[in-house]
PDB file of the backbone (N, CA, C, O) and the ligand in Angstrom, with CONECT records:
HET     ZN  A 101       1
ATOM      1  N   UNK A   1      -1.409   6.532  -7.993  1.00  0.00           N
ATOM      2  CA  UNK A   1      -2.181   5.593  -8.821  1.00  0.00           C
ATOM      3  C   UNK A   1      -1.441   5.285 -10.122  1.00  0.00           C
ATOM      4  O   UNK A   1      -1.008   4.142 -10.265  1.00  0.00           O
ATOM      5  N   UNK A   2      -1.263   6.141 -11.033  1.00  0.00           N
ATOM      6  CA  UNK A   2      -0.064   6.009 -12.493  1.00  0.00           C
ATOM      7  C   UNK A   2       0.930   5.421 -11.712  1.00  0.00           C
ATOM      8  O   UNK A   2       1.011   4.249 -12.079  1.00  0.00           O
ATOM      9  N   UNK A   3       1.823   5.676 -10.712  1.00  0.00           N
ATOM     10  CA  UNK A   3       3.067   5.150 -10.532  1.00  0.00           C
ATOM     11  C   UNK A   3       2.828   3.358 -10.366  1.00  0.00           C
ATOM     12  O   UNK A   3       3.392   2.445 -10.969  1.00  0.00           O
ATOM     13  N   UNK A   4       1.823   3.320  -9.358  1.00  0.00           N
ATOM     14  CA  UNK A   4       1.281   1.703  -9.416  1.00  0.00           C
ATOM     15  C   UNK A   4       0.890   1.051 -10.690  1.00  0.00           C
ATOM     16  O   UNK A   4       1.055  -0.151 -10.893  1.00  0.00           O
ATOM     17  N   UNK A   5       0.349   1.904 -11.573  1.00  0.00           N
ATOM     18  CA  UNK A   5       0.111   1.113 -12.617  1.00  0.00           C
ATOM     19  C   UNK A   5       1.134   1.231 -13.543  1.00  0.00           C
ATOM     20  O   UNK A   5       0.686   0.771 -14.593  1.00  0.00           O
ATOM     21  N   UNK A   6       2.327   1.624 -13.714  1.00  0.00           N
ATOM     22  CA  UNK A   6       3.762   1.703 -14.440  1.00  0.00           C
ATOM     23  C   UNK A   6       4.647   0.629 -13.686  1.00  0.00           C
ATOM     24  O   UNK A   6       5.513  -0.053 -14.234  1.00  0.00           O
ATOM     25  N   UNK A   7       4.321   0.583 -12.427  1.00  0.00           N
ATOM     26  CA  UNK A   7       5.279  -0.839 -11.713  1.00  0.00           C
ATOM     27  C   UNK A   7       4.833  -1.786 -12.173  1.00  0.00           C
ATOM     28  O   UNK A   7       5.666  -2.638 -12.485  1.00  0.00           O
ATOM     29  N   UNK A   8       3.304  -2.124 -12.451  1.00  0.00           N
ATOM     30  CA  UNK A   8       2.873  -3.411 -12.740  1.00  0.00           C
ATOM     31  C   UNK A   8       3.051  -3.643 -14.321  1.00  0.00           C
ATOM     32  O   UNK A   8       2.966  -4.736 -14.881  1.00  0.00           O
ATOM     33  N   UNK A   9       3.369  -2.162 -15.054  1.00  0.00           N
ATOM     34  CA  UNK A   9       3.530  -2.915 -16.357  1.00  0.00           C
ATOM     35  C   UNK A   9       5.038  -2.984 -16.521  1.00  0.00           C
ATOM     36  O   UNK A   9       5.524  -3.806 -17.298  1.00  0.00           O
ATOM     37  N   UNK A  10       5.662  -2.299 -15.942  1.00  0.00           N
ATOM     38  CA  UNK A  10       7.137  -2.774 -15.527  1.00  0.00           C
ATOM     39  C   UNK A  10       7.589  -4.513 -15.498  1.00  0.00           C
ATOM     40  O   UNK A  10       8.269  -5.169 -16.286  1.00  0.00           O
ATOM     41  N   UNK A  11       6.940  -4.863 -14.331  1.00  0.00           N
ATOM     42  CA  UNK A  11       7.120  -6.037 -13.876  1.00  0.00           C
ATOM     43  C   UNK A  11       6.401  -7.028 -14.764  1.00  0.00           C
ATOM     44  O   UNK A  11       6.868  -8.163 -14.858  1.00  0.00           O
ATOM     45  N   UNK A  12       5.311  -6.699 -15.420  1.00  0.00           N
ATOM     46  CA  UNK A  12       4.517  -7.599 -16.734  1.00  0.00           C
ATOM     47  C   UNK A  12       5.888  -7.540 -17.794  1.00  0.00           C
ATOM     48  O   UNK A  12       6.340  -8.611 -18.198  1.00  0.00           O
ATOM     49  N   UNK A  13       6.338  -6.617 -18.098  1.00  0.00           N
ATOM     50  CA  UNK A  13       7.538  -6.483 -18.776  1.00  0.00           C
ATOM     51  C   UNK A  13       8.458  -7.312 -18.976  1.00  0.00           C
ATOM     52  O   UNK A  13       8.820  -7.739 -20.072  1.00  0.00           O
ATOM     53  N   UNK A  14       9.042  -7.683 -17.536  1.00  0.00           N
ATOM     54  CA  UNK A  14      10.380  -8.787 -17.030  1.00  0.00           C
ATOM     55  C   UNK A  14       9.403 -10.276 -17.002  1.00  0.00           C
ATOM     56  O   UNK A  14       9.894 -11.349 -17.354  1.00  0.00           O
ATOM     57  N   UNK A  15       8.290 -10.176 -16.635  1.00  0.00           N
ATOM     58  CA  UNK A  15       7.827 -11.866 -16.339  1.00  0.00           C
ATOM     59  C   UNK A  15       7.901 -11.752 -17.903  1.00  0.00           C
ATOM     60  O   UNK A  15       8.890 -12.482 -17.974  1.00  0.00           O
ATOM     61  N   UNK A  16       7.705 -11.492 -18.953  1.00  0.00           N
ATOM     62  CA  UNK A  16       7.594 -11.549 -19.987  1.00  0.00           C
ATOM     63  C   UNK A  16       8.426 -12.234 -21.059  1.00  0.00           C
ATOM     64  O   UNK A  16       8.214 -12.716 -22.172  1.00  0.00           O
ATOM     65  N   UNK A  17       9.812 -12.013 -19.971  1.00  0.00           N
ATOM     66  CA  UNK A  17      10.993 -11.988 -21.043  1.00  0.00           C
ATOM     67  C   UNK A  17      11.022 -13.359 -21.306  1.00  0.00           C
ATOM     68  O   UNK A  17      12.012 -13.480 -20.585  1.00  0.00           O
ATOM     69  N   UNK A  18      10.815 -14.562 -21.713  1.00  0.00           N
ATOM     70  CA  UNK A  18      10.898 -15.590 -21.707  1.00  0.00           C
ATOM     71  C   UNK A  18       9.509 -15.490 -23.014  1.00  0.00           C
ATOM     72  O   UNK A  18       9.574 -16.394 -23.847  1.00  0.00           O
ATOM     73  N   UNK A  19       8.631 -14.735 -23.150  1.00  0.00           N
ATOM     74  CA  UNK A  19       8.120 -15.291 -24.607  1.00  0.00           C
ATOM     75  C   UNK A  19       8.211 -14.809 -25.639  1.00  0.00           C
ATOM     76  O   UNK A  19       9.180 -14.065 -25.791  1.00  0.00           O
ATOM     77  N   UNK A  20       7.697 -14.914 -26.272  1.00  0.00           N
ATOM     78  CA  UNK A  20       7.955 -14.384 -28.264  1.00  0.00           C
ATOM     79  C   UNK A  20       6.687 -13.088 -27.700  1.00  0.00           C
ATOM     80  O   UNK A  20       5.593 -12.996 -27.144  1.00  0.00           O
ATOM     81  N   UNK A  21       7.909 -12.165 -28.389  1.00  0.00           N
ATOM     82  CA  UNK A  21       7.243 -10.689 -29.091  1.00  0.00           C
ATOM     83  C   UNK A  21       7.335  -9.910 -27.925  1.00  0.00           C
ATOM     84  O   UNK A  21       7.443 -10.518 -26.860  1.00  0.00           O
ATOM     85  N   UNK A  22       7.309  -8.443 -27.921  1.00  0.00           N
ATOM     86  CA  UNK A  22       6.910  -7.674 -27.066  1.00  0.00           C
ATOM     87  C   UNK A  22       5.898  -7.547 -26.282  1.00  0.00           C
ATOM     88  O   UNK A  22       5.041  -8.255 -26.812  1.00  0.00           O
ATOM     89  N   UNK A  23       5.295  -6.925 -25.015  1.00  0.00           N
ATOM     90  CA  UNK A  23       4.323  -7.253 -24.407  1.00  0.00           C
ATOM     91  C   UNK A  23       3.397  -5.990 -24.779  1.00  0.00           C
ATOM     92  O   UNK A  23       3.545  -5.031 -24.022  1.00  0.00           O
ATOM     93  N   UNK A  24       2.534  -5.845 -25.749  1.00  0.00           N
ATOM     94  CA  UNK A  24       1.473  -5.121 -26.080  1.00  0.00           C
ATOM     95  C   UNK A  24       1.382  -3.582 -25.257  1.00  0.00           C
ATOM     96  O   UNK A  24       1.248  -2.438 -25.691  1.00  0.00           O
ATOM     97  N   UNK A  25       1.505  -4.068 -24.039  1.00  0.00           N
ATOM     98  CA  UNK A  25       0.974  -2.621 -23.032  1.00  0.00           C
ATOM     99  C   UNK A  25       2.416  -1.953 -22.901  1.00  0.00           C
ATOM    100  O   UNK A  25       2.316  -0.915 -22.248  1.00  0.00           O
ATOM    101  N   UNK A  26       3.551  -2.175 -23.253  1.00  0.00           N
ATOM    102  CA  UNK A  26       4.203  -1.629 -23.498  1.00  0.00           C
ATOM    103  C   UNK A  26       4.812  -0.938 -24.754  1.00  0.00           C
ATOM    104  O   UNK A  26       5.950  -0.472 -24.702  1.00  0.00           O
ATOM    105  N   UNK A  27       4.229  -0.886 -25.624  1.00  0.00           N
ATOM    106  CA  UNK A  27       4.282  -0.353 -27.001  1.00  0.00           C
ATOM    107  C   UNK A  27       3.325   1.312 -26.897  1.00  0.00           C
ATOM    108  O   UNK A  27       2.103   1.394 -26.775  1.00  0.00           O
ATOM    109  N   UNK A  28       4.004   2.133 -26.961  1.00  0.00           N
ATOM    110  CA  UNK A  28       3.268   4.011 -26.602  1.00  0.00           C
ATOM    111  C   UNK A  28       3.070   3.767 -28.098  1.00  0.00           C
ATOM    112  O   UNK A  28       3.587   3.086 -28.984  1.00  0.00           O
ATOM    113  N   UNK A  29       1.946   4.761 -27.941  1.00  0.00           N
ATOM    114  CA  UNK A  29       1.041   5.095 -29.760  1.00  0.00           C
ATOM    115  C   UNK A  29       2.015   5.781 -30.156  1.00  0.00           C
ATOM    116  O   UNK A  29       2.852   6.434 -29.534  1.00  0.00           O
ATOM    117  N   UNK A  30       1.836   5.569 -31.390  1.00  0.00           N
ATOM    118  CA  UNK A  30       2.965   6.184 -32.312  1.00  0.00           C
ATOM    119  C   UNK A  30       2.802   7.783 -32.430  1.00  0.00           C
ATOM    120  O   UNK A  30       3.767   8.510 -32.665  1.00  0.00           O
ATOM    121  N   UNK A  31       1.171   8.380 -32.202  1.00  0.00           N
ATOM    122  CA  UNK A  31       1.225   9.755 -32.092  1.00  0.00           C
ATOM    123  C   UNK A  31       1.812  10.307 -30.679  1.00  0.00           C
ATOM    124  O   UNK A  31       1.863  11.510 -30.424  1.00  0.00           O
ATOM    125  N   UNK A  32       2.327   9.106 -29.634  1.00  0.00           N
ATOM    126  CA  UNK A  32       2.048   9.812 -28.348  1.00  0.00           C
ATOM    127  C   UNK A  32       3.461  10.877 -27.758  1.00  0.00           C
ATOM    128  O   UNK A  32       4.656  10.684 -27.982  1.00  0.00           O
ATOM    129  N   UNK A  33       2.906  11.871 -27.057  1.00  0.00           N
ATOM    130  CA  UNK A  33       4.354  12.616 -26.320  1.00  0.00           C
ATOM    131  C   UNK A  33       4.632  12.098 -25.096  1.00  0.00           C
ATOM    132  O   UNK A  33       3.884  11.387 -24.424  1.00  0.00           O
ATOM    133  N   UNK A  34       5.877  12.523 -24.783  1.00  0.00           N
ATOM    134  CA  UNK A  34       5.915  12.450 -22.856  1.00  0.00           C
ATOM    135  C   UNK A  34       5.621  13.489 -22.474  1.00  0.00           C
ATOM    136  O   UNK A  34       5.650  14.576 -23.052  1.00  0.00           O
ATOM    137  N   UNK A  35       5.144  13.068 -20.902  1.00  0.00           N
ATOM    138  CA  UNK A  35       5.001  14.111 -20.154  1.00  0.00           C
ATOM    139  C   UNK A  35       5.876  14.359 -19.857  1.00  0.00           C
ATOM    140  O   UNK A  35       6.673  13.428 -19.980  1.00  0.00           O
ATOM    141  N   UNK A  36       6.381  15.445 -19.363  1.00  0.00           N
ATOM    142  CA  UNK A  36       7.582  16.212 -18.546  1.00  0.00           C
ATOM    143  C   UNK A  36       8.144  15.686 -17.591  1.00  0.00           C
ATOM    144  O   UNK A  36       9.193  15.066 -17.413  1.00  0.00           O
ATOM    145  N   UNK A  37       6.868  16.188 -16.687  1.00  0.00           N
ATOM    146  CA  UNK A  37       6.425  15.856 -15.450  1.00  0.00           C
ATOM    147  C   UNK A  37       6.554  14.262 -14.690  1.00  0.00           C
ATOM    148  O   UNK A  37       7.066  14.298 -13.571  1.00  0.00           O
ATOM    149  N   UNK A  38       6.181  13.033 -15.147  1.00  0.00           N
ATOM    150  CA  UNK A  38       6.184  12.358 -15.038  1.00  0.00           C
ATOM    151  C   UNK A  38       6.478  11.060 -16.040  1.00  0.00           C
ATOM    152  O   UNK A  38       6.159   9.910 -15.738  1.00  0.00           O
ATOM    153  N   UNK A  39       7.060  11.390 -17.135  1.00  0.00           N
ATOM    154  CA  UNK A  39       7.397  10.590 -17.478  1.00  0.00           C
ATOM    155  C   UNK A  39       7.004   9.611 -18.992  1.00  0.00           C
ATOM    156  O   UNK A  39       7.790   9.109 -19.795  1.00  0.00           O
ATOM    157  N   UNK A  40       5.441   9.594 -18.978  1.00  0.00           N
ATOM    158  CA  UNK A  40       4.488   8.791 -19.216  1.00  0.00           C
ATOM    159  C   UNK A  40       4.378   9.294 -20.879  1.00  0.00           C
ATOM    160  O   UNK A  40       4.846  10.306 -21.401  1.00  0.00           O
ATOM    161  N   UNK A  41       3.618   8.240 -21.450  1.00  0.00           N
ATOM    162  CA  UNK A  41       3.335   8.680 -22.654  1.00  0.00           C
ATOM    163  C   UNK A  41       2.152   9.029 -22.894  1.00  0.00           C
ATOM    164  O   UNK A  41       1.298   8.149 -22.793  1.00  0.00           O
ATOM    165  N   UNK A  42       1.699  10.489 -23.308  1.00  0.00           N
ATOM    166  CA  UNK A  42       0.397  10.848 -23.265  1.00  0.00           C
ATOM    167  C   UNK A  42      -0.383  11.202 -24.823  1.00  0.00           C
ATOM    168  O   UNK A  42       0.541  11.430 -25.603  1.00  0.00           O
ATOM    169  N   UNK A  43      -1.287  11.289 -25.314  1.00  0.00           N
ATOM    170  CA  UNK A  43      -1.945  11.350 -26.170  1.00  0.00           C
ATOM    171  C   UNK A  43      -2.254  13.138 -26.457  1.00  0.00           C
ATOM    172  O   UNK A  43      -2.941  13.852 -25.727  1.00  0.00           O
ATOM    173  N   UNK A  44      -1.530  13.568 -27.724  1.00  0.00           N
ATOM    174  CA  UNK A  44      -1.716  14.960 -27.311  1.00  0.00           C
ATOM    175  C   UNK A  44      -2.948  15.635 -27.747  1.00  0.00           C
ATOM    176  O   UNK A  44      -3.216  16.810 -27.495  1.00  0.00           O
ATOM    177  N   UNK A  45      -3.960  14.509 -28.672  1.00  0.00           N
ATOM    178  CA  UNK A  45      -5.220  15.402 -28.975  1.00  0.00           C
ATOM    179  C   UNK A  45      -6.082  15.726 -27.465  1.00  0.00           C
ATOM    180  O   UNK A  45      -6.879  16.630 -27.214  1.00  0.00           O
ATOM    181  N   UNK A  46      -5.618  14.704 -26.674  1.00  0.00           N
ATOM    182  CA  UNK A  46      -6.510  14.929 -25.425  1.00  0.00           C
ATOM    183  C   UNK A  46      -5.807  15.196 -24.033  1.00  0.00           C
ATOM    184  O   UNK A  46      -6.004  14.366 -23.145  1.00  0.00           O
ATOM    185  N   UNK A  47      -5.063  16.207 -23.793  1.00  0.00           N
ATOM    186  CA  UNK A  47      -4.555  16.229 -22.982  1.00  0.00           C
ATOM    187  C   UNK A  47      -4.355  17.478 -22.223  1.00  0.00           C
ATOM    188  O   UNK A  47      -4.915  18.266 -22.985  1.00  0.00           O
ATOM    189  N   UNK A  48      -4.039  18.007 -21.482  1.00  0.00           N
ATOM    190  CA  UNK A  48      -4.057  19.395 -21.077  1.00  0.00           C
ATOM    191  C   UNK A  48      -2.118  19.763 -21.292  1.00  0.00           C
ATOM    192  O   UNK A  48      -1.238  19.087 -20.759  1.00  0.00           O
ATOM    193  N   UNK A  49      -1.909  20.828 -22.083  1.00  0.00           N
ATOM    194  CA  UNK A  49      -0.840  20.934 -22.378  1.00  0.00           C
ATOM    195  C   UNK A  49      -0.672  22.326 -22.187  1.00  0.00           C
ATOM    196  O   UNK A  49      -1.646  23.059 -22.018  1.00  0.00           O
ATOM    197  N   UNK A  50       0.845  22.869 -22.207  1.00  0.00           N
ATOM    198  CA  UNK A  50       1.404  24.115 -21.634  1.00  0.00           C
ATOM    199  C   UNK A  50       2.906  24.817 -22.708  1.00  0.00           C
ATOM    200  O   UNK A  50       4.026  24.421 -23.031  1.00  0.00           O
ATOM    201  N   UNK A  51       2.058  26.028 -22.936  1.00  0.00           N
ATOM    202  CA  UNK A  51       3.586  26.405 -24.066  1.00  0.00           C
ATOM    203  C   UNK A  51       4.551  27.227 -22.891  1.00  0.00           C
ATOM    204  O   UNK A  51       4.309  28.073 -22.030  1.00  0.00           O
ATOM    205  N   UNK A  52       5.984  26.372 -23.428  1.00  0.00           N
ATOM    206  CA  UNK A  52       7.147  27.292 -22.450  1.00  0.00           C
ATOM    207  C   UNK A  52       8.236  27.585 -23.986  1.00  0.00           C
ATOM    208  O   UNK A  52       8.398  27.028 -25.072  1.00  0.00           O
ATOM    209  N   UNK A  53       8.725  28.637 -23.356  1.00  0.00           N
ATOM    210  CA  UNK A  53       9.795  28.757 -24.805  1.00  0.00           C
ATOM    211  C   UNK A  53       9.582  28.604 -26.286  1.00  0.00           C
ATOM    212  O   UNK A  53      10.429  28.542 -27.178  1.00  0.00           O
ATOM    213  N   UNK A  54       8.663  28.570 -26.338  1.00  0.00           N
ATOM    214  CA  UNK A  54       8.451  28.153 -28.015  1.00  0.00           C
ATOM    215  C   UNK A  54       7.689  27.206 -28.176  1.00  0.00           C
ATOM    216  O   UNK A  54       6.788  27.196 -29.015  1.00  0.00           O
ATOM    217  N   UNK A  55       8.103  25.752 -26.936  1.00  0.00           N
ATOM    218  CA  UNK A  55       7.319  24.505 -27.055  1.00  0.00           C
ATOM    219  C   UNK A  55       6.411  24.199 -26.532  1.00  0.00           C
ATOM    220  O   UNK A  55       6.225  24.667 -25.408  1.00  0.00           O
ATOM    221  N   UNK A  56       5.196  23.053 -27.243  1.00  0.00           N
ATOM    222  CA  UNK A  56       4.825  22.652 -26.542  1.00  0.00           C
ATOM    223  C   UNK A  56       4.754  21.175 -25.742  1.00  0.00           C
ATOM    224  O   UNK A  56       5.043  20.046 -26.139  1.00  0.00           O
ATOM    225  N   UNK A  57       4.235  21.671 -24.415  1.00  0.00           N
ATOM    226  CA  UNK A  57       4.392  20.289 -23.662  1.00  0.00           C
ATOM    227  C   UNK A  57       3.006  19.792 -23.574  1.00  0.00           C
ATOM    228  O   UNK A  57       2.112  20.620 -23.745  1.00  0.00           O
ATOM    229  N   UNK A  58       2.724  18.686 -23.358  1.00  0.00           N
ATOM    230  CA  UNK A  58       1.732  17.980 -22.836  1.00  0.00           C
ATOM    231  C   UNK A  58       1.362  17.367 -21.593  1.00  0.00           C
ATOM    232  O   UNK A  58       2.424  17.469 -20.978  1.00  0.00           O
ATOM    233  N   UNK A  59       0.538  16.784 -20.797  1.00  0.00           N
ATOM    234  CA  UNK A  59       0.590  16.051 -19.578  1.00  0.00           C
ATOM    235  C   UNK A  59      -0.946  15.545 -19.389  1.00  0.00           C
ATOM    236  O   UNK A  59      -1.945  16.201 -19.685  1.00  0.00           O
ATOM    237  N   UNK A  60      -0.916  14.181 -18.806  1.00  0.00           N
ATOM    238  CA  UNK A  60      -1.211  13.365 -18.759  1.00  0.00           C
ATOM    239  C   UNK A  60      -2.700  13.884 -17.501  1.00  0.00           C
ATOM    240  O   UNK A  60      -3.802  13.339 -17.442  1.00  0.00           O
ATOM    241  N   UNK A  61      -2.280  14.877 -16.785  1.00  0.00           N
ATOM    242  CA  UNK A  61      -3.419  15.205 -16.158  1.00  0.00           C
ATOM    243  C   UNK A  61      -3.376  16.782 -15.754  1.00  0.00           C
ATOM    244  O   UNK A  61      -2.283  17.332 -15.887  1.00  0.00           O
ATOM    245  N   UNK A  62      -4.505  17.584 -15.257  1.00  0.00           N
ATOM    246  CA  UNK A  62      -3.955  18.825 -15.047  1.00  0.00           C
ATOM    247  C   UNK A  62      -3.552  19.524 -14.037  1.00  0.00           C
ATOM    248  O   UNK A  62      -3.510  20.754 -13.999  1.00  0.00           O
ATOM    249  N   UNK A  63      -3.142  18.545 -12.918  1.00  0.00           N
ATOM    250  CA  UNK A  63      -2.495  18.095 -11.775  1.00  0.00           C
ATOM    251  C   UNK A  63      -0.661  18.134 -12.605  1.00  0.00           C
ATOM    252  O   UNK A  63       0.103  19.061 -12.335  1.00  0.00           O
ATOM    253  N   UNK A  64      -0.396  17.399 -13.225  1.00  0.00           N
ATOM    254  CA  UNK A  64       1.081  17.819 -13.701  1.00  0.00           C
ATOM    255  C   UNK A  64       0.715  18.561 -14.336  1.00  0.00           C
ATOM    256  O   UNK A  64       1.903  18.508 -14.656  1.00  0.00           O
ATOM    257  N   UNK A  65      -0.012  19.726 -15.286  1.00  0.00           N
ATOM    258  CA  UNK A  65       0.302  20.350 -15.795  1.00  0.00           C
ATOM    259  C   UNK A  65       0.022  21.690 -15.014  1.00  0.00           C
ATOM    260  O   UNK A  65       0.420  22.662 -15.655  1.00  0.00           O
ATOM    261  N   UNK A  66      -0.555  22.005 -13.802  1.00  0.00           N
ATOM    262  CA  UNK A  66       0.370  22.549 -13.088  1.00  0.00           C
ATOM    263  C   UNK A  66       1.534  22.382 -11.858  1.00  0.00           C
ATOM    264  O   UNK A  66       2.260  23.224 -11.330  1.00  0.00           O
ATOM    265  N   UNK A  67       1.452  21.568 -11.736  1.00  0.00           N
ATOM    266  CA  UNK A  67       2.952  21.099 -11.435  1.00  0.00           C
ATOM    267  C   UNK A  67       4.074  21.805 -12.358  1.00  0.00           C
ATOM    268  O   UNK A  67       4.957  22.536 -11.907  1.00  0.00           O
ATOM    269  N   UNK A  68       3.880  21.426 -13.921  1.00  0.00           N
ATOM    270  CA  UNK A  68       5.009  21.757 -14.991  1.00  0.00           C
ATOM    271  C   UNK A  68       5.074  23.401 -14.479  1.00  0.00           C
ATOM    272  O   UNK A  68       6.129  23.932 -14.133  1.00  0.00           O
ATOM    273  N   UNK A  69       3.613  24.172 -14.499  1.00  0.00           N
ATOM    274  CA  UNK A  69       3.215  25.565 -14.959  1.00  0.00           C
ATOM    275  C   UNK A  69       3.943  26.261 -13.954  1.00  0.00           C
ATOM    276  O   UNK A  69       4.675  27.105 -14.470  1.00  0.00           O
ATOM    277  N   UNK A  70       4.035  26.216 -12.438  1.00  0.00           N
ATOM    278  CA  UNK A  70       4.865  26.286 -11.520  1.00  0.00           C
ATOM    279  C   UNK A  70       6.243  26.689 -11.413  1.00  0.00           C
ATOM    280  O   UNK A  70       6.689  27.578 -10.688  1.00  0.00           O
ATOM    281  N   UNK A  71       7.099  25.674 -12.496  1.00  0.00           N
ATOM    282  CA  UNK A  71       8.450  25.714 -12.600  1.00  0.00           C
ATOM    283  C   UNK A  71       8.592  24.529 -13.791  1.00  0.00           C
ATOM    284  O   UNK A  71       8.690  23.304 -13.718  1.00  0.00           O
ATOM    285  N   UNK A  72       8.564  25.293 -14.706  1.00  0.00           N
ATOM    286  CA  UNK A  72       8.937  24.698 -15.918  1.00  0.00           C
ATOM    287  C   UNK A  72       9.965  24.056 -16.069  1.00  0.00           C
ATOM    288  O   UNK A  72      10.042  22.844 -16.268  1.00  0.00           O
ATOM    289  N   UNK A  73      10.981  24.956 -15.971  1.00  0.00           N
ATOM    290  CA  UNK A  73      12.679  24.298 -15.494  1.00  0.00           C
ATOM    291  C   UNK A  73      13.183  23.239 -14.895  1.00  0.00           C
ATOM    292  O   UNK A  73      14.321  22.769 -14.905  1.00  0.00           O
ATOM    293  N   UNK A  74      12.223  22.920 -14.380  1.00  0.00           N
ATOM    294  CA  UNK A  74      12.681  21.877 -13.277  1.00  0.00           C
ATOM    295  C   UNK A  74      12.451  20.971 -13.903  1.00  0.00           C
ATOM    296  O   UNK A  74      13.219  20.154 -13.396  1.00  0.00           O
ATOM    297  N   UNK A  75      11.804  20.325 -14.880  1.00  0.00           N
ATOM    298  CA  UNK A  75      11.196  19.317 -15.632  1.00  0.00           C
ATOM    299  C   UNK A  75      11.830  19.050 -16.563  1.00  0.00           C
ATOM    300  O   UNK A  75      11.755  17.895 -16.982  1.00  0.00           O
ATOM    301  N   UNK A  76      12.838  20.174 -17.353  1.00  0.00           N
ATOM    302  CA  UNK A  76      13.258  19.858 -18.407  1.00  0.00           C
ATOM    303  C   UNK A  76      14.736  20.115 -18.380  1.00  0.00           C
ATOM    304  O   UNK A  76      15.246  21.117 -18.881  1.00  0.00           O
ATOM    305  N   UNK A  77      15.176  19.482 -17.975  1.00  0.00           N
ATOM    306  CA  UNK A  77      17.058  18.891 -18.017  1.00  0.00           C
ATOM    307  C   UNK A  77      17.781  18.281 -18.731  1.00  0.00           C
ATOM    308  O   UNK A  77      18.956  18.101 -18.413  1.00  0.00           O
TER     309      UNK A  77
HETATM  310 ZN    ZN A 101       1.954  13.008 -15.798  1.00  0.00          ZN2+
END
């Protein structure tokens, strides 16, 4: 479902290029983190997040955040 809705703002993206200004839904909040896991920009007052090493991570649902919890390593390259 996220991956479908990242293609379509992808592709809102490129039809785009032809007008004045950036396209709104692509602008991440200025408080926001990425997820690890997937990529995305998530909101960290509301999010389910995971300390590895010192840091913390965030994620977008708690489906990646255990995904991350699993194998941390793998996420962060
Ligand atoms: Zn995610």
């Amino acid at each position: 479902m996220r991956a479908i809705v990242l293609a379509a703002a992808f592709v809102l993206m490129s039809a785009c290029g032809n007008h004045d200004g950036p396209p709104e839904i692509a602008v991440a909040p200025a408080h926001g983190v990425r997820d690890p896991v997937c990529g995305m920009m998530v909101d960290p007052k509301h999010s389910p997040k995971s300390d590895f090493k010192g840091k913390t991570y965030y994620f977008c649902s708690r489906e990646d955040k255990q995904r991350f919890d699993k194998a941390p390593a793998q996420f962060l390259q």
